[in-house]
DOMARBA-907251 format. One record per residue (C-alpha): residue in three letters; x, y, z. Coordinates in steps of 0.2 Angstrom, whole numbers, padded with zeros to 4 digits, always signed. Last residue first. Layout:
ALAXYZ
...
This chain:
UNK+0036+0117+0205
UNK+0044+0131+0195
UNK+0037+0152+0199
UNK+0044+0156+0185
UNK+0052+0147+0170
UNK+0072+0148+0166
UNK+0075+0145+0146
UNK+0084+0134+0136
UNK+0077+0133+0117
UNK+0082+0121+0105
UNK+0073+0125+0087
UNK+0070+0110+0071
UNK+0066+0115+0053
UNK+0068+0100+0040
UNK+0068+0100+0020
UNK+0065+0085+0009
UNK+0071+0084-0007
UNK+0069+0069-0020
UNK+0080+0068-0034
UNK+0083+0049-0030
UNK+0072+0041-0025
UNK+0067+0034-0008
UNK+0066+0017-0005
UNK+0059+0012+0013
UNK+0064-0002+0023
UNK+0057-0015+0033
UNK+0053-0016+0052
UNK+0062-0002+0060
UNK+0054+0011+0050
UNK+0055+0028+0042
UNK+0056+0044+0053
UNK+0062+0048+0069
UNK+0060+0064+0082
UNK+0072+0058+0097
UNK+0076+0064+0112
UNK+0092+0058+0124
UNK+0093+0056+0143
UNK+0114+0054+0150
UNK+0120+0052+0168
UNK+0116+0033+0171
UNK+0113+0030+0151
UNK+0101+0031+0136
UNK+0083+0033+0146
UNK+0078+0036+0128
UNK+0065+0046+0123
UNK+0054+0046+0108
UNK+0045+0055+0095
UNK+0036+0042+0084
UNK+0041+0023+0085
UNK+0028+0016+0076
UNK+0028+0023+0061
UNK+0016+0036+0050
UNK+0020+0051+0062
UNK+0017+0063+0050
UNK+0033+0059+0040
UNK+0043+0064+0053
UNK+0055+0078+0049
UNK+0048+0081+0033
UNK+0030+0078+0034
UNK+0030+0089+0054
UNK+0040+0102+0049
UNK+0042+0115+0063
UNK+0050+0100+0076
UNK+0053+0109+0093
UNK+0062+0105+0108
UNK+0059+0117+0124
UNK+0072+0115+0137
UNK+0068+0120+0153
UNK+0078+0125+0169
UNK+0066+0130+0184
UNK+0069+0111+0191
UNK+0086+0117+0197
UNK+0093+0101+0199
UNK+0079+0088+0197
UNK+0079+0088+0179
UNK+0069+0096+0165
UNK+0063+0095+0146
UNK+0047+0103+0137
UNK+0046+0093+0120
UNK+0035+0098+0105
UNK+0032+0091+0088
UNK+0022+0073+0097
UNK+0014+0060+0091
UNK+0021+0050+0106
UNK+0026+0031+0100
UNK+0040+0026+0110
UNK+0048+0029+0129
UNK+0064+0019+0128
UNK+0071+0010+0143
UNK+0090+0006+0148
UNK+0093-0002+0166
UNK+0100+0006+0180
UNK+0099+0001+0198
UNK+0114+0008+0204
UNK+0106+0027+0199
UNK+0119+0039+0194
UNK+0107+0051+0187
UNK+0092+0047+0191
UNK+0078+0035+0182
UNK+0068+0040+0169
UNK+0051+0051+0169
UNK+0039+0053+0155
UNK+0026+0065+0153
UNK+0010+0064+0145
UNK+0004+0067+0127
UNK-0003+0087+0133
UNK-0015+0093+0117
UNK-0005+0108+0111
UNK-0012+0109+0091
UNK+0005+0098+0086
UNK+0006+0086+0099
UNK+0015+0091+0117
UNK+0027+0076+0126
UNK+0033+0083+0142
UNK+0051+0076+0147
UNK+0056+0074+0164
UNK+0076+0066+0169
UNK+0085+0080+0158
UNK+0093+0095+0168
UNK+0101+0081+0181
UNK+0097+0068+0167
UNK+0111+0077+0155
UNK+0103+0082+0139
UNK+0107+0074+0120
UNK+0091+0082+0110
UNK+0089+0075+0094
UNK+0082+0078+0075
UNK+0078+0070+0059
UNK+0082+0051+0067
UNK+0081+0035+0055
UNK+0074+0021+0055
UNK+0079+0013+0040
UNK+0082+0018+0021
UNK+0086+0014+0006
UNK+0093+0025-0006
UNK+0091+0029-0026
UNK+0105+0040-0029
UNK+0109+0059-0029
UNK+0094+0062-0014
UNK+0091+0083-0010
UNK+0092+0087+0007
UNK+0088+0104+0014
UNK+0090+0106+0035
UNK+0086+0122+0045
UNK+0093+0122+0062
UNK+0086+0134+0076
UNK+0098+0139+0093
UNK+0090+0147+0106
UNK+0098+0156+0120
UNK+0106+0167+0114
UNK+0102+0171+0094
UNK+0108+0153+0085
UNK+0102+0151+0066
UNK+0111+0138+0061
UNK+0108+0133+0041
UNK+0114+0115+0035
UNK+0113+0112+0016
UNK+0114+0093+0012
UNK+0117+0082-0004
UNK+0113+0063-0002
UNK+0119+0048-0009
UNK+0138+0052-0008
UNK+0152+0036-0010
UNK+0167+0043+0001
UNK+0165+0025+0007
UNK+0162+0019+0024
UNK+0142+0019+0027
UNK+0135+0027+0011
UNK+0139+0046+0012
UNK+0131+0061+0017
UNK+0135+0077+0006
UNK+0139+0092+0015
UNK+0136+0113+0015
UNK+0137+0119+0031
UNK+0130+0139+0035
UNK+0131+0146+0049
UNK+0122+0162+0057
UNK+0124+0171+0072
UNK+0114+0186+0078
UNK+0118+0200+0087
UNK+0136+0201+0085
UNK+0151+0204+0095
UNK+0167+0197+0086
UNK+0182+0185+0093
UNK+0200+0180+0089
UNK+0208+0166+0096
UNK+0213+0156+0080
UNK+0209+0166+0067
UNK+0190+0173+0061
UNK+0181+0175+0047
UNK+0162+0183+0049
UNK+0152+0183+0031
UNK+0143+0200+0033
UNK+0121+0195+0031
UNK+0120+0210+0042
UNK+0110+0202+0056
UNK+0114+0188+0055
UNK+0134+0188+0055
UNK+0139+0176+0045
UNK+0148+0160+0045
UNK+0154+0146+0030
UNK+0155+0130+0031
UNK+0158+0121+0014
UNK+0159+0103+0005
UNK+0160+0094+0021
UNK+0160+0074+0019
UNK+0146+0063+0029
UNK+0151+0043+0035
UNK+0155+0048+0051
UNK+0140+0043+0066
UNK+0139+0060+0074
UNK+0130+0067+0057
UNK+0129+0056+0044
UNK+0128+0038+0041
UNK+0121+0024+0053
UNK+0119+0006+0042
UNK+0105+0001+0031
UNK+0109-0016+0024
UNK+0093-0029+0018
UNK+0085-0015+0009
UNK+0101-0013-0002
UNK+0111+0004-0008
UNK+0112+0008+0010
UNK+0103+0021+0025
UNK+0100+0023+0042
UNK+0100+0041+0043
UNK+0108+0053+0059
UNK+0101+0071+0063
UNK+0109+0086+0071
UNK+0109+0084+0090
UNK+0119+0070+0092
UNK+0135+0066+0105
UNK+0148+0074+0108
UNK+0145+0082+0125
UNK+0125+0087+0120
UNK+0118+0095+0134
UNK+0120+0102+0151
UNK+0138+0107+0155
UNK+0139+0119+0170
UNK+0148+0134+0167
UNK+0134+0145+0173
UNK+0123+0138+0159
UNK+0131+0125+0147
UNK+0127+0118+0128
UNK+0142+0107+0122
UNK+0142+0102+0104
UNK+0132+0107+0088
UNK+0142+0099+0073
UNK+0157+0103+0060
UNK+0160+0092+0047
UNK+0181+0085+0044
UNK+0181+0067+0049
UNK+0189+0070+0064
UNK+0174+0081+0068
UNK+0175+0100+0073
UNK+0163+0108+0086
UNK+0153+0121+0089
UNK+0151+0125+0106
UNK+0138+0132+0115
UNK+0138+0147+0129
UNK+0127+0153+0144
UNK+0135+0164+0158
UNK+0121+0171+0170
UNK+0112+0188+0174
UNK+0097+0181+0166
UNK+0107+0175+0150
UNK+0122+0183+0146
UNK+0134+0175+0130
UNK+0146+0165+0123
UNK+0147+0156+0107
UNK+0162+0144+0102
UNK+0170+0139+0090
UNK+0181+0123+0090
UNK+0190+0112+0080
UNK+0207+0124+0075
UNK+0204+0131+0091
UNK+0193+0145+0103
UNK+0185+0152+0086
UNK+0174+0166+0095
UNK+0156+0172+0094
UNK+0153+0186+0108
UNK+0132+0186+0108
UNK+0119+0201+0111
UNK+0102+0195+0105
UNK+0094+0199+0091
UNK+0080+0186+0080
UNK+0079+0187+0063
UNK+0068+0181+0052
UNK+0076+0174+0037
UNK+0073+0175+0019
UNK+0072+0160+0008
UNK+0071+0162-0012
UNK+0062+0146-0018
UNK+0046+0154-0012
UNK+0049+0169-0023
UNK+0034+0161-0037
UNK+0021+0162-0022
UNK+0006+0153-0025
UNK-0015+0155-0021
UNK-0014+0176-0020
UNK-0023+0178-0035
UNK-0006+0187-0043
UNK+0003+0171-0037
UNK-0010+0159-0046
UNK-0008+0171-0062
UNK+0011+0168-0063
UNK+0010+0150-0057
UNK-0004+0145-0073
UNK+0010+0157-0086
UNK+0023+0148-0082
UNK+0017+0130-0082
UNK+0011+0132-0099
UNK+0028+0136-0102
UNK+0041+0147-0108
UNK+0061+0141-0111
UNK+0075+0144-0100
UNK+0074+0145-0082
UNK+0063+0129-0080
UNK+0047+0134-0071
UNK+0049+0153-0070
UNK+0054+0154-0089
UNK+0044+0173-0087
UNK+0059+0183-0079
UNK+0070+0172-0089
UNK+0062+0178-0106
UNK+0062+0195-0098
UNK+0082+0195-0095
UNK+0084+0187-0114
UNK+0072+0198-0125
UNK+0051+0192-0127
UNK+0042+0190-0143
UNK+0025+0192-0144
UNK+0012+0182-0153
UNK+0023+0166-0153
UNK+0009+0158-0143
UNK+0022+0157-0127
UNK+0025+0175-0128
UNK+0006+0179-0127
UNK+0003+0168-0112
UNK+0019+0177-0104
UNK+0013+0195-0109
UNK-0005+0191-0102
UNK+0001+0185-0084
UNK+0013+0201-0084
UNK-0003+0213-0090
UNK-0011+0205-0073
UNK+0001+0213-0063
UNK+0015+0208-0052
UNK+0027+0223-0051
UNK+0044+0229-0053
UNK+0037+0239-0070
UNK+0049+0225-0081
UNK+0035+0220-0093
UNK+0039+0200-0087
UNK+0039+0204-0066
UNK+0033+0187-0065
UNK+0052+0180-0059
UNK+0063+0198-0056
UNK+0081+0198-0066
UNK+0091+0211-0064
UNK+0104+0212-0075
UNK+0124+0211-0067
UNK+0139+0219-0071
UNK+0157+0219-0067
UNK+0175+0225-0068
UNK+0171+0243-0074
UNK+0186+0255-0072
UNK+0189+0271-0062
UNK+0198+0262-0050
UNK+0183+0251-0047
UNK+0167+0254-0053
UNK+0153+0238-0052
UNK+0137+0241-0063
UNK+0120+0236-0059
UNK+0107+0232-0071
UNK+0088+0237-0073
UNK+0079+0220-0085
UNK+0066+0218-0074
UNK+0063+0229-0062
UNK+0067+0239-0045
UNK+0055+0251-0041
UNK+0058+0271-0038
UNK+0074+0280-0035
UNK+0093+0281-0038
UNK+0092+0275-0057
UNK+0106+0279-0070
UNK+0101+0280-0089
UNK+0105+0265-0099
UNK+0087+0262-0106
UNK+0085+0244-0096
UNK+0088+0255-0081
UNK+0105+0258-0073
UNK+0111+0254-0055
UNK+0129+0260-0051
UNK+0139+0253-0037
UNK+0155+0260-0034
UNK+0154+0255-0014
UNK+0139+0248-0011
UNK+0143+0233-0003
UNK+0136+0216+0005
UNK+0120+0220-0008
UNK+0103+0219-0003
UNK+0102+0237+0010
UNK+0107+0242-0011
UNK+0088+0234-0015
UNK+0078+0243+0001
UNK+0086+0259-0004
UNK+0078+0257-0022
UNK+0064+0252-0016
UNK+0055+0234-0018
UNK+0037+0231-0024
UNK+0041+0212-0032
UNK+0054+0203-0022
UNK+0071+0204-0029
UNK+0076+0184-0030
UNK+0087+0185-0045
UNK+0103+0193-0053
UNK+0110+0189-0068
UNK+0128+0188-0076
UNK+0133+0170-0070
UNK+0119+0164-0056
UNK+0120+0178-0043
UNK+0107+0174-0029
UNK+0094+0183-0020
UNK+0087+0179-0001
UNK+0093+0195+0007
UNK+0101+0185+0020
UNK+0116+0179+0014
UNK+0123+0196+0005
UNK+0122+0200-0012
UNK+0138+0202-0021
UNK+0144+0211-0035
UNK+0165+0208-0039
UNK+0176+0214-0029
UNK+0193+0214-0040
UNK+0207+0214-0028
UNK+0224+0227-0031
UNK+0236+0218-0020
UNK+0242+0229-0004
UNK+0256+0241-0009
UNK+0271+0232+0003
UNK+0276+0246+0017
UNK+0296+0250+0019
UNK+0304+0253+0037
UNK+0323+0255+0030
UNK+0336+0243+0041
UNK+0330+0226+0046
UNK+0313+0225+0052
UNK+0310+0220+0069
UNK+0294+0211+0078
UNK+0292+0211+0094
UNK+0281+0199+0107
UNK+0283+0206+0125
UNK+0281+0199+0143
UNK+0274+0180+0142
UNK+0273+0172+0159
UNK+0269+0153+0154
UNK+0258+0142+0170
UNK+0253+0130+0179
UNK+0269+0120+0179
UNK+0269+0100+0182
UNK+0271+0097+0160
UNK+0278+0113+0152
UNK+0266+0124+0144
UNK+0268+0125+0126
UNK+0272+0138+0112
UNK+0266+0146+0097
UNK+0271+0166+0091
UNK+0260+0172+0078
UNK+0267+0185+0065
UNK+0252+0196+0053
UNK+0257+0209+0040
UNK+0272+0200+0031
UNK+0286+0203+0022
UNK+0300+0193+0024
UNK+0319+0194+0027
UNK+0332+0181+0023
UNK+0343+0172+0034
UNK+0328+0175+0048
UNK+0334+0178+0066
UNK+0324+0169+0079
UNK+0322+0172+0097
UNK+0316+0167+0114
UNK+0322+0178+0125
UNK+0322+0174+0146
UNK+0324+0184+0160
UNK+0323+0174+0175
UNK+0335+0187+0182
UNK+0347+0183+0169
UNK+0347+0186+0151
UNK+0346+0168+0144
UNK+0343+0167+0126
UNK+0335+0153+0122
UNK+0333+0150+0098
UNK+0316+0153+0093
UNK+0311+0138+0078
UNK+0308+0143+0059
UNK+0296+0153+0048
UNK+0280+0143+0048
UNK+0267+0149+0035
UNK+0251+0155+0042
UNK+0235+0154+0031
UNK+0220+0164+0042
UNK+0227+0180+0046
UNK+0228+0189+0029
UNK+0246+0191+0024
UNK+0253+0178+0035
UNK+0269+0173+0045
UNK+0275+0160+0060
UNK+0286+0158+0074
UNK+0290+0143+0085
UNK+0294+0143+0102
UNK+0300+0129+0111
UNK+0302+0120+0129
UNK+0293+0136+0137
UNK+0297+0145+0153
UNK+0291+0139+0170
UNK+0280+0150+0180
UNK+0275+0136+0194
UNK+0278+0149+0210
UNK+0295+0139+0212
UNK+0298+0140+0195
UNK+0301+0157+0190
UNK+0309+0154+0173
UNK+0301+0172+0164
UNK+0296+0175+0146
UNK+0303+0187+0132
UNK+0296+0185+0113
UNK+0307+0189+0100
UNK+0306+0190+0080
UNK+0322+0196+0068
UNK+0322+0200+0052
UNK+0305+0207+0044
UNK+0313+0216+0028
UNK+0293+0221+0020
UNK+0280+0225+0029
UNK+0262+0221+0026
UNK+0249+0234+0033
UNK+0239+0234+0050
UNK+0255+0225+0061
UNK+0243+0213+0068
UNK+0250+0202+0082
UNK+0246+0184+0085
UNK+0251+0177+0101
UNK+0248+0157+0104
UNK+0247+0147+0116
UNK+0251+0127+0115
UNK+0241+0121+0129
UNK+0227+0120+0140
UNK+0227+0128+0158
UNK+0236+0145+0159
UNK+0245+0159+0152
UNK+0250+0173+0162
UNK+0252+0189+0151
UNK+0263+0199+0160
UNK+0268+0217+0162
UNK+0256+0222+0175
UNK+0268+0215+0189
UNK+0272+0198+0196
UNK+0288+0191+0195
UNK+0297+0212+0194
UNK+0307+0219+0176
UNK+0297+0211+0161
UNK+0298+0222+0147
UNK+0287+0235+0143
UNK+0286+0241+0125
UNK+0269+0239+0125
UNK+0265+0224+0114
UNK+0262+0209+0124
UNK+0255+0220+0139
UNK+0243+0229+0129
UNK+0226+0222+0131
UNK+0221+0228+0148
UNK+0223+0213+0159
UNK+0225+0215+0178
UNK+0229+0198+0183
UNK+0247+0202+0183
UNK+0245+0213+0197
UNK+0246+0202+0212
UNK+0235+0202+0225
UNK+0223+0189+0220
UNK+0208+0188+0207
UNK+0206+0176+0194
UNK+0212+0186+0178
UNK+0222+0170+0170
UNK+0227+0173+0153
UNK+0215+0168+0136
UNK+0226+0163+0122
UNK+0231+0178+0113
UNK+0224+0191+0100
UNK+0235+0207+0095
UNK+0233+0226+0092
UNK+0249+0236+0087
UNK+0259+0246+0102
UNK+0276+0243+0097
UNK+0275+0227+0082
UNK+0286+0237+0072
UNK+0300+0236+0082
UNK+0316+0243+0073
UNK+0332+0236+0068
UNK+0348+0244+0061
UNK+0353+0254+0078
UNK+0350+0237+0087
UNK+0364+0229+0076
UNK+0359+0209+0074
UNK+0360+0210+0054
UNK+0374+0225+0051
UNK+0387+0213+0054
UNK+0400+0225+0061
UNK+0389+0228+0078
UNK+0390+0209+0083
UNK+0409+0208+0077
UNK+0412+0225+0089
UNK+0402+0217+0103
UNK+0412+0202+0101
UNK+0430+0209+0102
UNK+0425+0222+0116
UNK+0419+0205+0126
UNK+0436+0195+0122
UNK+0446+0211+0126
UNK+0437+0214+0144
UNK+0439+0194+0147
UNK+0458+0195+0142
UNK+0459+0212+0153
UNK+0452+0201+0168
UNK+0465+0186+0165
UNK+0480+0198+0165
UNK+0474+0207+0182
C-alpha cells in the first residue's frame, strides 16, 4: 500500500511540474498543421486487404492518431530512404514550439520505427533550415512520438519532417505530423515584394535595363499583356502619356507597374524597324532610318534603338539595308527573338530528389516517364527514358552532346555533357504552355501540358574551371517526345576533335536495328548489331551514313520505334564533311549508342573564338502499327 501511494504521489508531482511550466501544457499549445496540405514520400498503395493502402491525402494531417496496425490512418513508407513529410501551414506563424510525428514499432510484419527524426523550417518551401533532432517517446502499444521541443520558438510557414528506414525492414508507418504554437495563434504580415515587369519565356521578348524588345510588328494590345508573366497593376501609356487599352503596340508606348498605390517600375517599348512608332513595318520606317543616318532627321532615344538594329546604339548603313530587306520579305530583323511552338500533351512533372526530376505520363494506355538527372559535378542531364516501367534508353550515359576540345591541336580531351568538365550557371523550369517558371520542393509535383527547361552552362577545358565555351540548353519535352535546342558561343580560341552534337544511348533489346534516313528521305540502309547478352561479343561501329534521321528498334516488342532527328544539319554536323558521319556503335552486350559527329578524327580543327553555332535535335518513342 505505502509503495503504491509513493508511485500515485510521484505521478501527481510530475503532472503538476509539467502543467506549471507553461511550455509542454496541452491547454497552451495548439496544432496548427490540423487539416493543412502536405507532400510525402510516395507510400505503398499495392493492393491487399488491409487499409492502409488506401490513400487519400490526409492521413498525415487529420487529426487521427494511430489506434489499429493496419488501418486508414497510416502512411506506409516504403523502398528508398530517408522520407520526408512536408506540411504547408499557408501563412507563416509565429511561436512554433513544439513538432511531433507518431509512428508505430510492429516488427514482426517488418514496420519498424525510425533510428531518427530530424525537423526542419522555411518561409518559402525550397531553403529549409534544420531545427534540431526528435527526442522517442514511447507510448505503448507500438505507439511511438518522435518529438522536439524548441528553446525558443520560430515562425515558419513550411516544417518537413526527415527520417530513415531501418536496414532489414520494409517499411516506416507514419500516423500524424503536428505542429504547435505556443500560447496565442499570431500570423507573420508576409514581406511586402516589389514585382517588377516581366515577360514570360515564351513570348520571345527580353527586358534589357529600362526597355522592352522583341514585340513583333502587327501585335494587339490583348496579344501584348497575353506577353507578360502578370498583368496585375499594369498600365500601358503611349509616347503621349495617355493610357492605351486598344490598337497596335509601338515604338516608344510604356508600361507602368502599380503596386500599393505606388509606381515601382517602368518599361518603353521598343520594336526594331518599327522607327515612326505606328507598330508597323513600313517603307516610311526604311526612309526615316536613312534620313537619320545623313543627320537630316533626328531621332529620340527608344526610336534611335528601334532603328540601331545592328549594334543597339548607333545607326548604320547596315540598319537601314536589313530594315528594307525585311519589309521585301528577304530578312527577318525578330529572328534573334525565338518563339516556340508548342506541342500539348498531358504530363505530371515532379522533383523525386535533390538530383532527380522526373516526368510521368500515359502513352497508349501505358506508363511512360524520363528522368532528369543531376551530376556530381553540378549540370543537370536527360537520364532514363522507360515505357511500362521498363528501362529503355539512356541509364547515365549520353544523350546531350560531348566536344573534344583543348587550347592545343595535339591535346583535345572529352569535355561537356556526361564526360564533366561543364559548370551550371542556371537551370531554370517552365511550364510551356504558359511560359510560368515551375519551382518545386522535394516531392512535390504539377500537371502541365508542356515542359520546358532551360540550362545555362559554360563548357570547360578538360580539368580546369577554365571555360571556352558559353551554352544555353533549351528542353522542349511534350510526352513522348523530347526536342533539345543547343546555342553556343566560343570565349577562346578552341581546338577541336571529333566530336558528337547529339546521341541516342538505347538498350539493344529496343535498340539492335537502326535505319539510316538522309535528309530528302532516301533509305541509307539499316544496320544490325549483335543481341543483347550475346557470348560472342565484339564492338563494331557502323560509320559514314549522311544521314539526319534514325528509326531505332529491338527484337522485344518490335512495334517500339524510336525516331532520332538532327534539324540542323551545318551546325550539328557540318554537312557531313568527315568521315565518320552519323554512326552507330554496337557499344556493349546490353547497350547500342547513335551518334551525329562533327569535326575530325584525323587532325584538328580551330574554331574561333566568338563564333556561335546553334543545334536542334528531337527523340521520339512511339508504337507503329501493324510492326513486322
Amino acid at each position: 500500500m505505502k509503495k503504491k501511494l509513493i508511485l500515485l504521489l510521484t505521478a501527481a508531482m510530475l503532472l503538476t511540474l509539467i502543467l506549471s511550466s507553461g511550455v509542454l501544457a496541452l491547454s497552451d499549445l495548439t496544432n496548427v498543421a490540423l487539416n493543412k496540405t502536405y507532400t510525402a514520400s510516395t507510400p505503398y498503395t499495392l493492393e491487399n486487404p488491409n487499409k492502409y493502402v488506401e490513400i487519400d491525402g490526409r492521413e498525415l494531417t487529420d487529426g487521427v492518431k494511430g489506434s489499429t496496425a493496419f488501418g486508414t490512418e497510416w502512411h506506409a513508407f516504403y523502398i528508398a530512404s530517408p522520407y520526408f513529410i512536408t506540411v504547408d501551414l499557408e501563412e507563416r506563424y509565429k511561436n512554433i514550439k513544439v513538432l511531433t510525428v507518431e509512428f508505430q514499432h510492429n516488427p514482426q510484419p517488418s514496420i519498424n520505427k525510425p533510428t531518427w527524426c530530424k525537423f526542419y523550417s522555411s518561409n518559402n518551401g525550397i531553403d529549409f533550415t534544420l531545427l534540431g533532432t526528435a527526442t522517442e517517446i514511447d507510448k505503448g502499444s507500438n505507439m511511438h512520438d518522435y518529438k522536439l521541443v524548441l528553446d525558443t520558438p520560430v515562425t515558419g510557414r513550411y516544417f518537413k519532417a526527415e527520417f530513415p528506414k531501418v536496414d532489414g525492414f520494409m517499411f516506416v508507418f507514419a500516423s500524424e505530423f503536428e505542429v504547435f504554437v505556443e500560447g496565442a495563434i499570431e500570423i507573420e504580415e508576409p514581406d511586402v515584394v516589389i514585382e517588377p515587369i516581366d515577360v514570360l519565356f515564351t513570348s520571345g521578348c527580353v527586358i534589357t535595363d529600362d526597355y522592352l524588345y522583341g514585340v513583333p510588328f502587327n501585335t494587339e494590345y490583348a496579344d501584348f499583356l497575353s506577353m507578360l508573366k502578370s498583368t496585375e497593376g499594369i498600365v500601358l501609356k503611349n509616347k503621349s502619356g495617355e493610357v492605351k487599352t486598344s490598337g497596335l503596340i509601338a515604338t516608344g508606348d510604356y508600361i507602368e507597374k502599380i503596386q500599393n498605390d505606388e509606381l515601382v517600375d517602368t518599361k518603353t517599348i521598343v520594336i526594331e524597324g518599327d522607327v515612326n512608332g505606328d507598330g508597323r513595318l513600313t517603307s516610311a520606317d526604311y526612309l526615316l532610318v536613312k534620313r537619320a543616318f545623313l543627320g537630316t532627321y533626328t531621332l529620340t532615344t527608344a526610336f534611335t534603338k528601334a532603328a540601331a538594329i545592328t549594334n543597339g546604339t548607333g545607326i548604320t548603313t547596315q540598319d537601314y539595308l536589313k530594315i528594307k530587306r525585311h519589309f521585301l520579305g528577304s530578312f527577318n530583323i525578330h529572328a534573334k527573338y525565338k518563339r516556340y511552338e508548342i506541342e500539348e500533351y498531358p504530363m505530371t512533372f515532379q522533383m523525386t530528389s535533390a538530383v532527380e526530376y522526373k516526368m510521368s505520363c500515359t502513352y497508349e494506355g501505358k506508363p511512360l516517364t524520363l528522368t532528369f538527372n543531376k551530376k556530381t559535378w553540378g549540370t543537370w542531364n536527360i537520364g532514363t527514358l522507360s515505357y511500362n516501367n521498363v528501362a529503355m534508353a539512356g541509364g547515365g550515359t549520353d544523350w546531350e552532346y560531348v566536344y573534344r576540345a583543348g587550347q592545343t591541336a595535339s591535346s583535345t580531351p572529352f569535355c561537356g555533357g556526361n564526360h564533366e568538365n561543364e559548370t551550371l550557371v542556371e537551370i531554370k523550369f517552365y511550364d510551356g504552355s504558359t511560359g510560368q517558371e515551375i519551382v518545386l520542393p522535394v516531392g512535390q509535383s504539377v500537371q502541365i501540358n508542356n515542359l520546358m527547361i532551360v540550362e545555362k552552362t559554360h563548357i570547360d577545358y578538360h580539368q580546369t574551371t577554365n571555360g571556352f565555351c558559353d551554352v544555353v540548353r533549351t528542353y522542349i519535352i511534350s510526352g513522348n517526345k523530347i526536342t533539345l535546342e543547343v546555342n553556343y558561343e566560343l570565349t577562346q580560341n578552341t581546338y577541336f576533335g571529333l566530336s558528337y552534337t547529339a546521341m541516342f544511348p538505347v538498350h539493344k533489346n529496343y535498340g539492335r536495328y537502326c535505319k539510316f534516313l538522309a535528309e530528302d528521305g532516301t533509305d541509307l540502309g539499316t544496320v544490325t548489331t549483335l543481341p543483347a547478352n550475346d557470348p560472342n561479343y565484339t564492338s563494331k561501329f557502323y560509320y559514314n551514313k549522311a544521314a539526319t534521321t534514325c528509326i531505332i528498334w529491338g527484337d522485344t516488342n518490335p512495334e517500339y520505334k524510336f525516331a532520332v532527328q538532327i534539324y540542323t544539319v551545318k551546325d550539328s554536323v557540318d554537312n557531313f564533311k568527315n568521315y565518320e558521319k552519323t554512326f552507330y556503335w554496337d557499344m556493349n552486350s546490353t547497350q547500342n549508342k547513335l551518334y551525329f559527329s562533327r569535326y575530325n578524327s584525323s587532325s584538328a580543327t580551330l574554331v574561333q573564338a566568338g563564333t556561335k553555332m546553334d543545334t536542334k535535335t528531337s527523340w521520339t518513342f512511339y508504337i507503329e502499327d501493324n510492326a513486322s
